[in-house]
LUMTIZA-537235 format. One record per residue (C-alpha): residue number from 1; x, y, z. Coordinates in nm, 4 decimals. Example, Ala and Ser with C-alpha at 12.3 -4.5 7.8 and 13.67 -1.06 7.14 Angstrom:
REM LUMTIZA-537235
{pt 1, {1.2300, -0.4500, 0.7800}}
{pt 2, {1.3670, -0.1060, 0.7140}}
REM end
This chain:
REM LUMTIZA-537235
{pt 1, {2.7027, 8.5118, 4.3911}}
{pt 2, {2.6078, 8.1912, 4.1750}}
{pt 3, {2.8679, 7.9769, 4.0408}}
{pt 4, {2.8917, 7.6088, 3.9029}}
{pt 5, {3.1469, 7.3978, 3.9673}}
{pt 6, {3.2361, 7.0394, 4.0072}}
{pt 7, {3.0894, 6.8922, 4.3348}}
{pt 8, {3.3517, 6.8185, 4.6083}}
{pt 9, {3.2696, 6.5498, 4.8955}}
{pt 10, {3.2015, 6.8283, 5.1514}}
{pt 11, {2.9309, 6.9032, 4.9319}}
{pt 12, {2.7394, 6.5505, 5.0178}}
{pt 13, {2.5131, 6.6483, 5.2889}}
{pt 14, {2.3610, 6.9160, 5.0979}}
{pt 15, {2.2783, 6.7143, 4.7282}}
{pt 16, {2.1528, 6.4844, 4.9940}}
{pt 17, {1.9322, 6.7384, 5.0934}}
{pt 18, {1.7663, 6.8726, 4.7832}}
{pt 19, {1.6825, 6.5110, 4.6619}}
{pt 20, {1.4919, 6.4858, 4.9799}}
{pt 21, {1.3143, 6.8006, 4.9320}}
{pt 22, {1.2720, 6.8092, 4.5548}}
{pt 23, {1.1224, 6.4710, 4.4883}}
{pt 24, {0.7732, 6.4175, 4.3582}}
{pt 25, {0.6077, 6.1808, 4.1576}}
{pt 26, {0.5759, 6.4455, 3.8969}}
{pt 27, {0.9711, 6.4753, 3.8752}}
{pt 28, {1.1044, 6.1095, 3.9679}}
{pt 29, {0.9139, 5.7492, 3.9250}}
{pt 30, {1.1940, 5.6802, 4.1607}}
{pt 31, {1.1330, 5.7774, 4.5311}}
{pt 32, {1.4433, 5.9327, 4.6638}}
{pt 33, {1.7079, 5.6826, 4.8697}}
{pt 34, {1.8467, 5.6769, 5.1627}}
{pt 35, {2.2110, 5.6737, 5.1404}}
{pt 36, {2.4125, 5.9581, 5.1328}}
{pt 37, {2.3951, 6.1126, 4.7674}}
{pt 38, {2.7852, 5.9986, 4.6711}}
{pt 39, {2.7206, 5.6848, 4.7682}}
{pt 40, {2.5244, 5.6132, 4.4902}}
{pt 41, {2.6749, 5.9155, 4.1963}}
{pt 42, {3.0113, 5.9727, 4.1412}}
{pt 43, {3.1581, 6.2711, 4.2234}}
{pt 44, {3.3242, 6.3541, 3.9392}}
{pt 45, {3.0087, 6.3478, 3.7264}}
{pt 46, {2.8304, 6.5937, 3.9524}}
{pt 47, {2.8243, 6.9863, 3.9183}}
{pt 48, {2.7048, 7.1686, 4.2138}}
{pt 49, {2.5375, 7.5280, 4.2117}}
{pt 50, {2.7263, 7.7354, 4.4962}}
{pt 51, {2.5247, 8.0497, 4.5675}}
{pt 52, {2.7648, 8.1919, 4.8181}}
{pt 53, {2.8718, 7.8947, 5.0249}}
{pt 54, {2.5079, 7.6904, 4.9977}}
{pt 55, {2.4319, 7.4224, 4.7722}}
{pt 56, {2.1634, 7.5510, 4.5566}}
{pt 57, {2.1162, 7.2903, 4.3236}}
{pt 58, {2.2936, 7.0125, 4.0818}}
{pt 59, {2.2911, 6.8381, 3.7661}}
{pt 60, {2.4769, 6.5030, 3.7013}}
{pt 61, {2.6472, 6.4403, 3.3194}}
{pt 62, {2.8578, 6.2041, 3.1992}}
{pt 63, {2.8856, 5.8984, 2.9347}}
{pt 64, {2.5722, 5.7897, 2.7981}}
{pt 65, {2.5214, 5.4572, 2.7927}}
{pt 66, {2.5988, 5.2003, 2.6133}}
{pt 67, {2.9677, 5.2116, 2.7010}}
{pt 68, {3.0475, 5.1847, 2.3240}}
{pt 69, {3.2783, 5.3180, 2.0743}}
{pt 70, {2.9951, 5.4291, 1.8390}}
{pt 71, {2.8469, 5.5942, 2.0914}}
{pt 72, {3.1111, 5.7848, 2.2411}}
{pt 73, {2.9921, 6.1401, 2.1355}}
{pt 74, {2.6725, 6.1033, 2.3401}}
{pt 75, {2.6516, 6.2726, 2.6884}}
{pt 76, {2.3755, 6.2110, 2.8796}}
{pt 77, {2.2053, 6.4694, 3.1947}}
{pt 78, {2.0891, 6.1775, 3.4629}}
{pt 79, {1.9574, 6.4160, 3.6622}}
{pt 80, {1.8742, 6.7997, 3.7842}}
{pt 81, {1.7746, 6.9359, 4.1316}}
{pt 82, {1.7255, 7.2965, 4.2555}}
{pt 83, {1.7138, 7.3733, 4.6382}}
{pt 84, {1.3268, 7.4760, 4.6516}}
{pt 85, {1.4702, 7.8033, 4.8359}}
{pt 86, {1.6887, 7.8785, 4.5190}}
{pt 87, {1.4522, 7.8488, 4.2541}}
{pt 88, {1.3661, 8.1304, 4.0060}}
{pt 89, {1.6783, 8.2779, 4.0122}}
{pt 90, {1.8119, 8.0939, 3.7102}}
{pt 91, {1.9860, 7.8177, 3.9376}}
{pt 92, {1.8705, 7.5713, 3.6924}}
{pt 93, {1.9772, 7.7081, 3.3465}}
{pt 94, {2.2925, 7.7604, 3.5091}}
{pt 95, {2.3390, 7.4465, 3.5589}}
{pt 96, {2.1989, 7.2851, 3.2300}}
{pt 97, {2.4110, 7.5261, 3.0546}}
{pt 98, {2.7079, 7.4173, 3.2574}}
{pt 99, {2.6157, 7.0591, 3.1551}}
{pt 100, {2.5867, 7.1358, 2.7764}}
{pt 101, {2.9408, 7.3086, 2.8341}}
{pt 102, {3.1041, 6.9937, 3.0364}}
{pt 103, {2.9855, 6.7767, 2.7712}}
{pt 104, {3.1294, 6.9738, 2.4802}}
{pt 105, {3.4692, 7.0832, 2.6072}}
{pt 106, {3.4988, 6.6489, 2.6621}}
{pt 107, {3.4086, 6.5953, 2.3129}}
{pt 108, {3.0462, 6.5471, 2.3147}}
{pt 109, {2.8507, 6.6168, 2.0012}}
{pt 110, {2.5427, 6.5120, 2.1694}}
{pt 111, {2.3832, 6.5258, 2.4919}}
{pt 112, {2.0681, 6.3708, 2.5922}}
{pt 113, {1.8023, 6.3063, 2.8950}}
{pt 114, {1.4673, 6.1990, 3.0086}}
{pt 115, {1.2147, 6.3973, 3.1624}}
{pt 116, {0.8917, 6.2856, 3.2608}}
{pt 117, {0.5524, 6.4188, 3.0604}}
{pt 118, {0.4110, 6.6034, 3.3325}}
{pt 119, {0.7066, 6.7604, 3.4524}}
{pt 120, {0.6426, 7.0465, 3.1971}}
{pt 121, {0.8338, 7.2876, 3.4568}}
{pt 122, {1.1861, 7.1077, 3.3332}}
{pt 123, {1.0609, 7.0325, 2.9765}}
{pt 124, {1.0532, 7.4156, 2.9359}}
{pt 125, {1.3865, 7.4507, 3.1142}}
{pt 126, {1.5431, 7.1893, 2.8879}}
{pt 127, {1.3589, 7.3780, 2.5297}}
{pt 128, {1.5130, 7.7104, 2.6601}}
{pt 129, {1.8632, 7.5189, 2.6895}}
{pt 130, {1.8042, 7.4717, 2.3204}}
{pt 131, {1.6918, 7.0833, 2.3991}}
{pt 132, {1.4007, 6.9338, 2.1714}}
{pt 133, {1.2042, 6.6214, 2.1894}}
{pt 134, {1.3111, 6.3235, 2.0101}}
{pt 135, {1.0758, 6.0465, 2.1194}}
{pt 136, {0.8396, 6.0032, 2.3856}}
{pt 137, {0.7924, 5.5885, 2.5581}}
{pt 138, {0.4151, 5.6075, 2.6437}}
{pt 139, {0.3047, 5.5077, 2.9890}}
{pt 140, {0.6580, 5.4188, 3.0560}}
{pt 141, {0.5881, 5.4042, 3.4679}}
{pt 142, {0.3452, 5.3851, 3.5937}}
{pt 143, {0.3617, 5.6071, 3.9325}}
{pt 144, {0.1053, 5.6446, 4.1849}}
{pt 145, {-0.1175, 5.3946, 3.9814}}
{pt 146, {-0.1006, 5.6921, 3.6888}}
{pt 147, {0.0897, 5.5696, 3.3367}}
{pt 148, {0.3573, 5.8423, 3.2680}}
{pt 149, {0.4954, 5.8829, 2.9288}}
{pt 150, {0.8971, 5.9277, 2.9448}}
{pt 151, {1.0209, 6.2044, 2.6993}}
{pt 152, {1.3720, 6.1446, 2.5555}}
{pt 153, {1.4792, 6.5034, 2.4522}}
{pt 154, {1.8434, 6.6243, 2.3268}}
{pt 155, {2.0710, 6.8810, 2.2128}}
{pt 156, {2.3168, 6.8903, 1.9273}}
{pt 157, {2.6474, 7.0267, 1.9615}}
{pt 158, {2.8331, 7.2383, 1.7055}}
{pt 159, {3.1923, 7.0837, 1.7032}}
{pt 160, {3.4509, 7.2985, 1.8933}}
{pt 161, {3.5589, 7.5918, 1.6614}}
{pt 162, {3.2447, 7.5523, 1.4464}}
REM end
């Protein structure tokens, strides 16, 4: 059975895993790093997809930056994996919608990310979430000697209660 919950330590060597085995130039202009996964996200901004025991996937939220007052409402998705041997079984709306749900029960009005133009896989993830495009940076990176465009997209929150 799938579940989401907050990621635990144990869990490490497994997010470890699916960044290995999930990145691509079409999903990251970032190639994936060496260290262990915690050593470089904090824990407590990490939800894990536990299909029986396995880590099946994850999605990082938290503060958006700037660390501001003004912008306190904003929450901001920094990244989402699926296990390739997990996907199409909804692992990954699970865990945006678990995202959109963290962010709102901690008072988040807003929650944004960036996806990368020809990732059109997760751009239709995110517009089923109920995400739409607010801006697009043209040729942002430039990855494999290819200009990307970066697409900012977002979701507005109804207020609890309303």
């Amino acid at each position: 059975m799938l579940t989401v919950r907050p990621a635990a330590p144990s869990d490490d060597p497994g997010l470890t895993r699916i960044d290995a085995l999930t990145w691509t130039a079409e999903v990251s202009p970032a190639q994936p790093r060496p260290e262990p996964f915690l050593d470089r996200t904090p824990v407590g901004d990490v939800l894990v997809a536990d299909d029986d025991g396995a880590v099946a996937g994850y999605v990082i939220v938290g503060a958006a930056p700037p660390a501001i007052p003004a912008h306190d409402h904003v929450r901001y998705i920094g990244g989402l994996a699926v296990h390739p041997g997990h996907t199409g079984r909804g692992v990954g709306r699970a865990l945006v919608d678990a995202a959109v749900a963290r962010a709102r029960d901690s008072g988040g009005r807003k929650v944004t990310l960036r996806v990368l133009g020809p990732n059109t896989r997760a751009r239709e993830l995110y517009r089923r979430c109920g995400f739409v495009e607010e801006g697009v940076l043209r040729a942002e990176f430039v990855v494999d000697g290819v200009a990307v465009d970066d697409v900012l997209m977002a979701r507005h929150l109804a207020p609890p209660g309303g």
